[in-house]
LOFIGU-919885 format. One record per residue (C-alpha): residue in one letter; x, y, z. Coordinates in Angstrom, 2 decimals. Layout:
BEGIN
 tormar      xx      yy      zz
      A       X       Y       Z
...
***
This chain:
BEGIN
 tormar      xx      yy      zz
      X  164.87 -137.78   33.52
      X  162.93 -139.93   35.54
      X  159.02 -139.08   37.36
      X  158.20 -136.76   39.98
      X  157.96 -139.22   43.36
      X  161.06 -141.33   44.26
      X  160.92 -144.01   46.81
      X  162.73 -147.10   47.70
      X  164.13 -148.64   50.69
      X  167.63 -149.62   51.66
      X  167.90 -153.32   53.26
      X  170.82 -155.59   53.86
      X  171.35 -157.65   50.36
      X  170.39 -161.11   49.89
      X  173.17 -162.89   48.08
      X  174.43 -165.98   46.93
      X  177.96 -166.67   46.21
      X  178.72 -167.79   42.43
      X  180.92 -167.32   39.88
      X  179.85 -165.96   36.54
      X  182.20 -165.80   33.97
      X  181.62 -166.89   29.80
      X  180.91 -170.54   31.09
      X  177.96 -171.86   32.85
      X  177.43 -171.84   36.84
      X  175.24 -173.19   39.06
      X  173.99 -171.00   42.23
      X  172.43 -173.25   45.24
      X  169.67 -172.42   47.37
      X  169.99 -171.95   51.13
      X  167.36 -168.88   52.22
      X  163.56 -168.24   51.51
      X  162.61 -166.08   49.45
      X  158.60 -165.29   51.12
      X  157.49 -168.77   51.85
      X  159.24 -171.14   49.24
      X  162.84 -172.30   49.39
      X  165.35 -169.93   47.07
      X  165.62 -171.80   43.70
      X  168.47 -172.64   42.00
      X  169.61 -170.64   39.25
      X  171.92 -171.97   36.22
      X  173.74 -169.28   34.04
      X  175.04 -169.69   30.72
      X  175.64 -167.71   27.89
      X  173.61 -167.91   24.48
      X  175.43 -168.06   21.04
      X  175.94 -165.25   18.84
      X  177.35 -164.31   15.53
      X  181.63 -164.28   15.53
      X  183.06 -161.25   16.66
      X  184.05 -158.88   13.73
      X  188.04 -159.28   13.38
      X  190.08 -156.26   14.54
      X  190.76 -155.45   11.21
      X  186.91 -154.98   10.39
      X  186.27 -157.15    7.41
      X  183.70 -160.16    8.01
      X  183.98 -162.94    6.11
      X  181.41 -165.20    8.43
      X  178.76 -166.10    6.15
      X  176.13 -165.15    8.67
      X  177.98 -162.00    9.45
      X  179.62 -160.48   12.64
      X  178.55 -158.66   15.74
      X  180.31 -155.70   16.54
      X  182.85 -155.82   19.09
      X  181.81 -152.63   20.26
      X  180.13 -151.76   23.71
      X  176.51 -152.73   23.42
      X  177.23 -154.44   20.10
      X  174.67 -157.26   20.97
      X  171.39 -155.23   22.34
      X  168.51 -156.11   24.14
      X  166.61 -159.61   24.16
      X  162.73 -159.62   23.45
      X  160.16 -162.39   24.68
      X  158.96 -164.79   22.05
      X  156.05 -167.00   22.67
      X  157.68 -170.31   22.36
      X  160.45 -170.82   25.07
      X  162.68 -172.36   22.51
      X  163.20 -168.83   20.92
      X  164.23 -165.44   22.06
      X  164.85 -162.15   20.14
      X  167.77 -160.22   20.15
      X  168.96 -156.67   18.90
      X  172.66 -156.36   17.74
      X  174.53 -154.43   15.55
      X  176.30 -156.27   13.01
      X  179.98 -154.82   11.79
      X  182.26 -155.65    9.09
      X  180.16 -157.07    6.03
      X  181.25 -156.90    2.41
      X  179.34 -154.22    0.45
      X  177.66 -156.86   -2.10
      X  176.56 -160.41   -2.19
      X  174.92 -162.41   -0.09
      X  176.50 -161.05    3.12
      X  176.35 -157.76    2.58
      X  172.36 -157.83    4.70
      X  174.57 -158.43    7.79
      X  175.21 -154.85    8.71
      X  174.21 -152.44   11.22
      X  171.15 -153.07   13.73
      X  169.13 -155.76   13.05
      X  167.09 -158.34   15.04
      X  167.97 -162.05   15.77
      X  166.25 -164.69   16.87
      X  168.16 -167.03   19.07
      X  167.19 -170.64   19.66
      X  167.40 -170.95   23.77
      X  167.65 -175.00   23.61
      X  170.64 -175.89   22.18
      X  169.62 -176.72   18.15
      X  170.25 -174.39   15.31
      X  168.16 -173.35   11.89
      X  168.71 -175.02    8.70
      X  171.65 -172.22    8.12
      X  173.67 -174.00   10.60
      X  173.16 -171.20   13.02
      X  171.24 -170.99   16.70
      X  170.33 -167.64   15.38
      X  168.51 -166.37   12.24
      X  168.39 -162.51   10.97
      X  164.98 -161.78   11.03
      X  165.37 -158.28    9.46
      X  168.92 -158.67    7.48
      X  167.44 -157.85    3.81
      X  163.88 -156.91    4.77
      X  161.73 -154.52    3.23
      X  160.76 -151.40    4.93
      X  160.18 -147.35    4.35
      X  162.33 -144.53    6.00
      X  159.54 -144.15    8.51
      X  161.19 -147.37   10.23
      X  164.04 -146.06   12.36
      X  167.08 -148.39   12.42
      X  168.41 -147.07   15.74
      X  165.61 -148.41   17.31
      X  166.17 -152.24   16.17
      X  168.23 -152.86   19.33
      X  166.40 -151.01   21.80
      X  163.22 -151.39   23.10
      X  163.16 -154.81   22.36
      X  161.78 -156.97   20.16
      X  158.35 -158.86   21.25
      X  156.68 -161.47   19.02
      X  152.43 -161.12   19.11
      X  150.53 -163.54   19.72
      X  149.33 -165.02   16.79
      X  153.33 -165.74   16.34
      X  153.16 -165.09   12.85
      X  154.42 -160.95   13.50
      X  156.96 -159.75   15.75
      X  157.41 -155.98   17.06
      X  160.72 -154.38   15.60
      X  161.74 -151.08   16.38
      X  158.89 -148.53   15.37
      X  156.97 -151.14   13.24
      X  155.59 -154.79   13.08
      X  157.25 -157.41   11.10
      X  155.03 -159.83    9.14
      X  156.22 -162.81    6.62
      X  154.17 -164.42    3.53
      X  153.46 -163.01   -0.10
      X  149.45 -162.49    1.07
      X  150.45 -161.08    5.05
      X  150.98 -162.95    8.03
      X  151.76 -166.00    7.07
      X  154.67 -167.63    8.70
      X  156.40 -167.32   12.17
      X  159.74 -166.26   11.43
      X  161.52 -169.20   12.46
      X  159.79 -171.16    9.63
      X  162.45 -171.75    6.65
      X  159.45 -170.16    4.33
      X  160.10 -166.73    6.29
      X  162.61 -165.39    4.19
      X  163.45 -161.44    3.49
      X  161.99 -161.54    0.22
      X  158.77 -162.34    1.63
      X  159.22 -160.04    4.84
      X  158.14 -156.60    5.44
      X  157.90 -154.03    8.63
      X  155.05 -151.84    8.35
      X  155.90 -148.73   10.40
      X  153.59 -147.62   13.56
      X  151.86 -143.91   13.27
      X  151.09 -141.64   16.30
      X  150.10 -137.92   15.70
      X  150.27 -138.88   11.59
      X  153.77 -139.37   11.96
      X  156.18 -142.41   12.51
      X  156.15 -143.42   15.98
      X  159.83 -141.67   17.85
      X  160.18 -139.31   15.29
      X  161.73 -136.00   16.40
      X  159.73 -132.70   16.32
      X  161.43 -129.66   15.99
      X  162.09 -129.28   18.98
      X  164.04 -132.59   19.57
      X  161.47 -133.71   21.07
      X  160.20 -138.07   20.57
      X  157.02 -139.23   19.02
      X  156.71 -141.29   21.58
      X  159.64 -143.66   23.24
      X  160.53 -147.14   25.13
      X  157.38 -149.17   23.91
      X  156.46 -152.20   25.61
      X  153.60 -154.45   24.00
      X  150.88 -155.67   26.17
      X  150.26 -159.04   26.74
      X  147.61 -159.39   24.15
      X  149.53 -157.49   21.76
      X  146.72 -154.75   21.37
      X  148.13 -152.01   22.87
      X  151.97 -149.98   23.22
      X  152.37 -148.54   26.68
      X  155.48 -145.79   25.93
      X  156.18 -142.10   27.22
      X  157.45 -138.41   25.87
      X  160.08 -136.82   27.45
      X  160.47 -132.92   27.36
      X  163.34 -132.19   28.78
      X  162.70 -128.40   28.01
      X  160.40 -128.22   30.76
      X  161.75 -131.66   32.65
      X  158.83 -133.73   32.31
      X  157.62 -137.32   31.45
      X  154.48 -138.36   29.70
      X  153.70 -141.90   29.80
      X  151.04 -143.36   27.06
      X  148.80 -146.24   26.25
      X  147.38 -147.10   22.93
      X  145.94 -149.24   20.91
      X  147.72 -150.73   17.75
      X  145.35 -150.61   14.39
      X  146.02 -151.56   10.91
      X  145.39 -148.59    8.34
      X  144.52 -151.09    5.34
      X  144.71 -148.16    2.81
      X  147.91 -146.58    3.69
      X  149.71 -150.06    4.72
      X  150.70 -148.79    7.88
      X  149.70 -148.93   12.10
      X  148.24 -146.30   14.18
      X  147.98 -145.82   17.45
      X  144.27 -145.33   18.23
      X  141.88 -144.29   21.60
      X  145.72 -143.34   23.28
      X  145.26 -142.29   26.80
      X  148.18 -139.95   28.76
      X  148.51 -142.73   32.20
      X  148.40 -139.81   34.64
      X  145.66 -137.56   36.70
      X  145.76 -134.00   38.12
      X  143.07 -135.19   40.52
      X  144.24 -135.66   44.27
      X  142.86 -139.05   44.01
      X  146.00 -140.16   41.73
      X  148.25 -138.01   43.85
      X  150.87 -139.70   45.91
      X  150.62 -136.95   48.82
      X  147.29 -135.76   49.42
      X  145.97 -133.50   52.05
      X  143.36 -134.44   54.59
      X  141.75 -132.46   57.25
      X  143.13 -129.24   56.83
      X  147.34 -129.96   57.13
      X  147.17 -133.42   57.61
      X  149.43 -135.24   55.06
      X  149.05 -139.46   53.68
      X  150.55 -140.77   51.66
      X  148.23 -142.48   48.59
      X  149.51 -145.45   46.82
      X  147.80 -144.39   43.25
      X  148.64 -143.24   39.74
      X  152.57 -144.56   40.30
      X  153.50 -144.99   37.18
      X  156.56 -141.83   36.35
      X  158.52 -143.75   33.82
      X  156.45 -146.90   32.05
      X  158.63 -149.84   31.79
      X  156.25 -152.65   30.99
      X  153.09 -155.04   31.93
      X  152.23 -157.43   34.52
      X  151.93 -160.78   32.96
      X  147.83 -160.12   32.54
      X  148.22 -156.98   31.56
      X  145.44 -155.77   33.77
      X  148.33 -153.22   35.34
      X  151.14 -151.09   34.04
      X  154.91 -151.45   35.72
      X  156.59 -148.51   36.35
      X  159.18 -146.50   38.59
      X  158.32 -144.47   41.73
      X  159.50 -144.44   45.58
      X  158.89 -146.11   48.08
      X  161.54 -144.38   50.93
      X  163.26 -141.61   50.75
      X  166.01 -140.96   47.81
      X  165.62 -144.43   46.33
      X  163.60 -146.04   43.75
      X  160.93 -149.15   43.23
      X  158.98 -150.74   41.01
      X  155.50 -150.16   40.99
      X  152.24 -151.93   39.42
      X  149.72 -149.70   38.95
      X  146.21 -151.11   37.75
      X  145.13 -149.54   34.63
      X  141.20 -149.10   35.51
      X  141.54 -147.66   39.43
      X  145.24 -146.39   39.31
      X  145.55 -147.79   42.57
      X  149.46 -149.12   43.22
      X  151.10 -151.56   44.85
      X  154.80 -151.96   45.57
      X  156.91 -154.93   43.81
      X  160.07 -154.34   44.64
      X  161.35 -152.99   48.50
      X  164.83 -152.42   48.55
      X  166.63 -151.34   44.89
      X  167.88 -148.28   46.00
      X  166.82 -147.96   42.19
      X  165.32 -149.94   39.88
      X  164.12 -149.38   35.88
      X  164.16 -152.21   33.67
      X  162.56 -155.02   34.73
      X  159.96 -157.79   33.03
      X  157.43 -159.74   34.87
      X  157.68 -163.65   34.58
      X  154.53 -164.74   31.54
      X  153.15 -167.28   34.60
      X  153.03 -163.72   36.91
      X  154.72 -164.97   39.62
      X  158.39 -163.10   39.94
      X  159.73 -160.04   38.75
      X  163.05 -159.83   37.19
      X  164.09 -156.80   38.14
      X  167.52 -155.00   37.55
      X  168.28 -153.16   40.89
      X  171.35 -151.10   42.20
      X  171.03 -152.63   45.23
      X  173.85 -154.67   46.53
      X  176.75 -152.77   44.04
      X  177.83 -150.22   46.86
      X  176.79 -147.16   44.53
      X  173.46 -145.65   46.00
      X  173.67 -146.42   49.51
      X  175.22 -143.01   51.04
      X  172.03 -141.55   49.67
      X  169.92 -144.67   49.62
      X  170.71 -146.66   52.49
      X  169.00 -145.76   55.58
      X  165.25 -147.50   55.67
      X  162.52 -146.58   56.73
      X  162.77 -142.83   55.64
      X  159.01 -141.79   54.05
      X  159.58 -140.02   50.83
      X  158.70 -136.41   51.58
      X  161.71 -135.16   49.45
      X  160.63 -136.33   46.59
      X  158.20 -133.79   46.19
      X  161.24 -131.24   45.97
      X  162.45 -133.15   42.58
      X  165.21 -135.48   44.23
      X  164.63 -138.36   41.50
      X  165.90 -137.84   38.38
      X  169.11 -136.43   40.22
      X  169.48 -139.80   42.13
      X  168.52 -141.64   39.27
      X  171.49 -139.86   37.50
      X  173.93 -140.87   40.11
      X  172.97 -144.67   39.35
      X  175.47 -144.66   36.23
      X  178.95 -143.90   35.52
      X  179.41 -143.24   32.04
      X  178.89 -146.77   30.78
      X  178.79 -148.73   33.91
      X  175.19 -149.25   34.78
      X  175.78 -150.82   38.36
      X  172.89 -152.82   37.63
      X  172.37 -156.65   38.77
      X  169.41 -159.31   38.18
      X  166.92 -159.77   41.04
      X  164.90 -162.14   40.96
      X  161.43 -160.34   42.93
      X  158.26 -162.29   44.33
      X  156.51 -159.14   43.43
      X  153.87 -160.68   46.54
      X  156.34 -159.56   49.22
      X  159.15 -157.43   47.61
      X  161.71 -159.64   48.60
      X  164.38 -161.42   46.37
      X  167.98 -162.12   45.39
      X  170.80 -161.23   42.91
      X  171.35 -164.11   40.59
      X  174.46 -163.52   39.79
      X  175.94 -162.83   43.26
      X  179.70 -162.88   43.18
      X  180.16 -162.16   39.66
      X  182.37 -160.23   37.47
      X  181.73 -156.57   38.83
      X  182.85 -155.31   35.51
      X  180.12 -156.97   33.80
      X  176.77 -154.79   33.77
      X  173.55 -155.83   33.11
      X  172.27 -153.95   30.45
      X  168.43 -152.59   29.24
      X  165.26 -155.33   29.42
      X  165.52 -158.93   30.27
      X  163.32 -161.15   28.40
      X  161.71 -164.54   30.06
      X  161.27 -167.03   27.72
      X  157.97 -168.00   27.53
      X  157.52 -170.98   29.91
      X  158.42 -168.91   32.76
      X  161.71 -170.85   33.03
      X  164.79 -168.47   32.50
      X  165.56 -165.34   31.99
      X  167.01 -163.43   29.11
      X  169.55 -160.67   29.27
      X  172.51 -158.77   28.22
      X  175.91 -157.96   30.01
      X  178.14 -154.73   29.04
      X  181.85 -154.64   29.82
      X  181.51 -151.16   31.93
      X  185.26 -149.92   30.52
      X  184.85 -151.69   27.38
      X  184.33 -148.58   25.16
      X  186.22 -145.89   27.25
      X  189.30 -144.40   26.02
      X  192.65 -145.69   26.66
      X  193.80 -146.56   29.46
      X  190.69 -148.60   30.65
      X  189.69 -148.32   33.84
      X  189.08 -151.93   34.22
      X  190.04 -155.57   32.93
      X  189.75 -155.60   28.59
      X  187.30 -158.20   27.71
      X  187.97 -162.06   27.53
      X  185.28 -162.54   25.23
      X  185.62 -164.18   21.57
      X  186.89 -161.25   19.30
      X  187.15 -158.90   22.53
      X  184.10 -157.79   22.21
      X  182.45 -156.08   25.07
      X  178.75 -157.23   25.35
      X  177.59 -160.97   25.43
      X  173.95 -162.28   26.28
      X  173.17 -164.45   29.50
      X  170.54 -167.17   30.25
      X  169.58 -167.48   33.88
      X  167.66 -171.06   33.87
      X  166.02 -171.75   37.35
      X  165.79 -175.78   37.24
      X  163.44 -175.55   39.90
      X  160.70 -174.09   37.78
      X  158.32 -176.31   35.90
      X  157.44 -175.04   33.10
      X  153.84 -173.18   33.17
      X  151.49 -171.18   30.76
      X  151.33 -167.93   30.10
      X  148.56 -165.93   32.37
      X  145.44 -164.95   30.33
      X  145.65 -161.43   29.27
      X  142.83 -159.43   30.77
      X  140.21 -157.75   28.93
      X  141.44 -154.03   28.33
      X  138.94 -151.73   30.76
      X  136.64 -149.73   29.31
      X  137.52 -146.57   30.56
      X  140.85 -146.01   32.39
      X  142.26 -143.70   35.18
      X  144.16 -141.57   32.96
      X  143.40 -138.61   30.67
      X  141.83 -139.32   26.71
      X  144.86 -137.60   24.43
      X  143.96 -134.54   22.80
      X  146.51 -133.55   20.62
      X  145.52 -129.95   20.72
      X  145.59 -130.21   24.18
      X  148.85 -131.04   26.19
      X  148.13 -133.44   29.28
      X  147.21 -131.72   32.65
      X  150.17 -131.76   35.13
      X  149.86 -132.67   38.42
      X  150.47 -129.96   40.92
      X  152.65 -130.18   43.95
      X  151.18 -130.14   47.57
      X  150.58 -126.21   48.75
      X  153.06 -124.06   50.39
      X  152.07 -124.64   54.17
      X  153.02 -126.59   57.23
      X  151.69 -130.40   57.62
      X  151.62 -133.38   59.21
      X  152.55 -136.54   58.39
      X  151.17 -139.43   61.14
      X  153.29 -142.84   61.14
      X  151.54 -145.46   60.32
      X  153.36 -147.63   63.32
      X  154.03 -144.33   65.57
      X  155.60 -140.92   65.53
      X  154.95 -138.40   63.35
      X  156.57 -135.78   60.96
      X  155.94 -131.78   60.67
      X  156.53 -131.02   57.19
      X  157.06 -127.46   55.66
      X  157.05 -126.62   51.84
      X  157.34 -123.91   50.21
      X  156.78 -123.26   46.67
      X  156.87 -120.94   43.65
      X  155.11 -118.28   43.05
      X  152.55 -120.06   40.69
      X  152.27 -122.92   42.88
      X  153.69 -125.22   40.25
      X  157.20 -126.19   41.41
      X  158.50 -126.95   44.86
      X  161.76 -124.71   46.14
      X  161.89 -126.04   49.50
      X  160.82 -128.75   51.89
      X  161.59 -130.04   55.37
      X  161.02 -132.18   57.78
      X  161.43 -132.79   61.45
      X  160.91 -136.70   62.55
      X  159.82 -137.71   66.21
      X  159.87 -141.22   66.66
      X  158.60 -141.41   63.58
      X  158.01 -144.95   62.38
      X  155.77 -147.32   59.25
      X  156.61 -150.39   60.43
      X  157.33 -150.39   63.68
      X  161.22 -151.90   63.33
      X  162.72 -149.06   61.91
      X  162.49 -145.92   64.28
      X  163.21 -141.93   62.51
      X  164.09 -139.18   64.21
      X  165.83 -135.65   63.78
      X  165.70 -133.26   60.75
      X  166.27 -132.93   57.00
      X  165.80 -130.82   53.84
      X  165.84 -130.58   50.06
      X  165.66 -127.12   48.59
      X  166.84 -125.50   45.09
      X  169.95 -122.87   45.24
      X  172.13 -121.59   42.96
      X  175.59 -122.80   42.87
      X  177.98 -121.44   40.15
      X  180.67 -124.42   40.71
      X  178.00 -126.62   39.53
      X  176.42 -124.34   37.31
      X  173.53 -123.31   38.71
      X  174.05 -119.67   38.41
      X  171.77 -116.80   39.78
      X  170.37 -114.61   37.27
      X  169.68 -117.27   34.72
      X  167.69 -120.38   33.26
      X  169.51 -122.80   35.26
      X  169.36 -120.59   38.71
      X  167.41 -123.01   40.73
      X  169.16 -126.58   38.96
      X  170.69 -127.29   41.65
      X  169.44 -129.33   44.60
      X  171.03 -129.63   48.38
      X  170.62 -131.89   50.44
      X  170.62 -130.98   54.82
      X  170.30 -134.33   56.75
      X  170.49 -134.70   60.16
      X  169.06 -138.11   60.55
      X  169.32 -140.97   63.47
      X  167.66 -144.87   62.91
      X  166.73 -146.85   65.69
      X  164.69 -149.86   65.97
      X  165.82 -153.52   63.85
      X  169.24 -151.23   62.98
      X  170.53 -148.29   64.16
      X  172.46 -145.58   61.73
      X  172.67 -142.30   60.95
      X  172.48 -139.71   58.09
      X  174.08 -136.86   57.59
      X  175.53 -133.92   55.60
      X  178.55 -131.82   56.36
      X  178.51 -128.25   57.38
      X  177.96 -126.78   54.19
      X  174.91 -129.63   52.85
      X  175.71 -131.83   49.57
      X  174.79 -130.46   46.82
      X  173.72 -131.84   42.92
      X  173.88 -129.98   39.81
      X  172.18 -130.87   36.69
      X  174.98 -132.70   35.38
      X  174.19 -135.70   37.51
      X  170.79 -136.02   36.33
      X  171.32 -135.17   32.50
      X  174.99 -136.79   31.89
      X  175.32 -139.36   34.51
      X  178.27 -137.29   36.09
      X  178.61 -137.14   39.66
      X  179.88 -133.92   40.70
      X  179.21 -132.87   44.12
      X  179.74 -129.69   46.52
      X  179.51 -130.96   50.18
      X  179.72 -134.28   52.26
      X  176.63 -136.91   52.43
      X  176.96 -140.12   54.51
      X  174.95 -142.58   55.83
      X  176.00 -145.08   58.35
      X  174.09 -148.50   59.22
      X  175.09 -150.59   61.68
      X  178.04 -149.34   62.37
      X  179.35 -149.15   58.27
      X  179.74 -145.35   56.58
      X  178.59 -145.60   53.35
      X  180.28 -142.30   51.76
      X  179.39 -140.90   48.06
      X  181.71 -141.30   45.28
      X  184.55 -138.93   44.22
      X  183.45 -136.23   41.78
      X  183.78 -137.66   37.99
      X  183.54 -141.27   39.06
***
């Protein structure tokens, strides 16, 4: 489930032609990306533990990844460049001796230049053997990821922080001193429970933490999908002396009810704006200061962007301008680009995504976490790495002309010089059942994830940016745990106007439930209508929930109104010219795109630019 506004813009892709297979590449620079020349861009992978041996027994001293789709998990920032963290799951260990720590998730850290530890190794177990409660949950060792604070002597692990030294926090964990006899993860409380722990209802203590810069605080979210909403959270990380534990302390819920944090307000009786504030929907990190919170909104119509949204004000600004849709992502220590993984580019989103220029009224009807559902395929995430200047929006894919089986795969990690960039590739048919839909893995053991290291030689290394002071007070709402957070409510059934902010203009008519909480319906009629004066919208479209019984929506029940469709009746003009539209009968979603990533459609939805139909995929694909 994703938040409440989608935007994002379609725009030709900016590539570079490379080839990226297990050994390094180099990608050269011929375009601009805003004012400075495209840099180069070396990619490599970083060692690993062995594969386990098909027939599962590990006899590495070390131990052995599993060969398993997402077998080696996410990387986490460390604050020397020379290091990274790194979930995996390890496979295959005896059950006693020495080796026997090397099983299940754990977290690694990987040396990034080329030496090894005194094991031997460029990686080290950080938690194989390590001493912790059941309040820390395993699961979450390789995802969110790892993060190292700054005093370098504790490092974030799943629901807890990590600390080495008989009296506390005494050495980093790449010292040779840091060993799991000495090592401990004391677990992180929210609500006087373990941080993620289920309720009975299912439903998280709190999910996908990211630590801020000055690693004070945890920005994370809830997610009820009872009632299909999404929470996110800041707090601040304090150490309960007596009880040997972390809470989370003076927690405020990062949204607003107020039309000030709105993203469609009403002015003048039925004139619409649209108000870049409070754009947050799914939390997904920090800016490098920390003075502002990343997140997920829209931007256009049916498409996704990244968003920073400054944690005092809640005013927004855009990073990212043509993703089509975007969620992880990590902001460069020195601030200035965004690595951001984008479906731009792969071909998947842009029969729903690909016409710019669209504003994104829909989104009020609850179009995002249906097109954010469309953005997978059972394990292939057609993600790739773009490298953002989060000043102008604009950027490349690093990896251009890679492997399209390969899939980037949750958070990249910079290292800490602001030099390269961290992440992890999935084989996208590596764990589906036989026969595979594409190529088995040529990696060591078969396995079907490996880690990357995008090195951009043109960078000199640079310092971290100096974390902000937390504000005082904040846009959001103070928690009350008594009191659930106030939801937003949508704009009023009525009939509005939307002004371009180049020319045109847009009559927009919604109509909602009886309660005024939930939108049914809402469309739009375009005359010239234009934000940036190059690309020109006109003609008519609409969003509106229906039942449908071959999707499952079916009348008389709970899941009635699950199902969205889509009427589009759309021409570009201007810098491109296009068209989108539905068939005769609309295109319609049911919930299994947005809960199970599986396309199945009822109707036709195309978009042409330029002379190019971009169709939608087949049902189940």
């Amino acid at each position: 489930m994703r938040s409440t506004l989608a935007r994002g813009t379609a725009a030709a892709v900016l590539a570079l032609a490379a080839a990226l297979a297990g050994t390094q590449t180099s990608i050269a620079a011929d375009a601009n990306v805003s004012s400075t020349i495209r840099p180069r861009v070396d990619i490599e992978q970083l060692p690993v533990p062995p594969t386990v041996p098909q027939d599962g027994v590990c006899t590495h001293p070390t131990g052995c990844v599993s060969a398993d789709w997402s077998g080696i998990g996410t990387p986490g920032p460390a604050r020397d460049p020379k290091y990274v963290f790194l979930g995996i799951t390890y496979a295959g260990a005896p059950e006693s001796g020495p080796a026997s720590v090397y099983s299940g998730n754990q977290v690694l850290v990987v040396r990034t230049d080329g030496t090894t530890f005194p094991n031997g190794e460029a990686w080290k177990c950080i938690t194989c053997g390590v001493s912790y409660g059941s309040e820390i949950d395993t699961s979450q060792l390789v995802y969110p990821p790892a993060n190292e604070l700054p005093d370098r002597k504790r490092v974030l692990v799943s629901n807890g922080i990590l600390e080495c030294g008989a009296g506390g926090a005494e050495y980093a964990v790449t010292d040779p001193r840091c060993t799991p006899a000495n090592t401990r993860i004391a677990p992180i409380y929210w609500n006087d429970r373990p941080l993620f722990e289920r309720d009975e209802h299912g439903v998280n203590n709190g999910r996908e933490w990211r630590l801020s810069p000055d690693g004070e605080r945890l920005l994370f979210n809830v997610v009820d999908f009872r009632v299909l909403t999404i929470v996110p959270y800041v707090g601040r990380i304090a150490y309960d002396q007596e009880k040997g534990r972390y809470h989370l302390t003076d927690v405020v819920a990062l949204q607003n009810p107020a039309a000030a944090y709105q993203p469609m307000v009403v002015e003048d009786g039925n004139r619409l704006r649209f108000n870049q504030a409070g754009m947050v929907g799914e939390p997904r990190g920090w800016t490098a200061d920390g003075r502002a919170t990343l997140g997920i909104q829209s931007l256009n119509s049916d498409s996704m962007d990244a968003w920073a949204t400054d944690l005092s004000t809640g005013a927004s600004r855009p990073l990212t301008r043509q993703a089509h849709y975007t969620d992880p992502m990590a902001m460069s220590p020195d601030g200035r680009w965004l690595l951001a993984e984008e479906v731009n580019g792969s071909g998947r989103l842009d029969f729903i995504s690909g016409m710019p220029g669209i504003p994104p009224l829909t989104a009020q009807a609850g179009t995002a976490p249906y097109v954010s559902g469309i953005r997978n395929h059972g394990n292939r995430r057609f993600f790739s790495p773009w490298l953002v200047d989060p000043k102008t929006g604009r950027g490349f894919q690093i990896n251009a002309g890679s492997d399209p089986n390969w899939n980037i795969a949750a958070d990249p990690a910079w290292l800490a010089d602001s030099t390269a960039v961290v992440y992890t590739e999935n084989l996208a048919c590596g764990a589906n059942p036989t026969p595979h839909r594409c190529a088995d893995s040529t990696e060591p053991g078969g396995r079907n994830s490996r880690v990357m290291i995008a090195r951009f030689p043109d960078f000199k290394p640079s310092a971290p940016v100096a974390p902000a002071p937390f504000p005082e007070k904040t846009w959001g709402q103070p928690y009350d745990p008594n009191t659930p957070p106030q939801q937003p409510k949508p704009v009023p059934t009525g009939t509005y106007t939307l002004r371009g902010k180049a020319q045109g203009s847009a009559t927009v008519w919604i109509t909602n439930n009886s309660v005024g909480t939930q939108t049914l319906s809402l469309a739009v009629a375009y005359r010239n209508y234009s934000d940036d004066g190059t690309n020109i919208i006109n003609g008519t479209e609409k969003v509106e929930r229906v039942s449908n019984t071959a999707l499952g929506c079916t009348p008389g029940t709970a899941t009635a109104l699950s199902c969205l469709k889509w009427t589009e009746d759309l021409k570009l003009s201007g810098r491109q010219s296009g068209t989108k539209r539905t068939g005769p009968d609309g295109f319609t979603l049911g919930p299994s795109a947005m809960f199970r990533n599986d396309f199945q459609a009822v109707g036709t939805l195309t978009t042409t630019i330029d002379g190019t139909a971009y169709t939608q995929p087949a049902n189940g694909s």
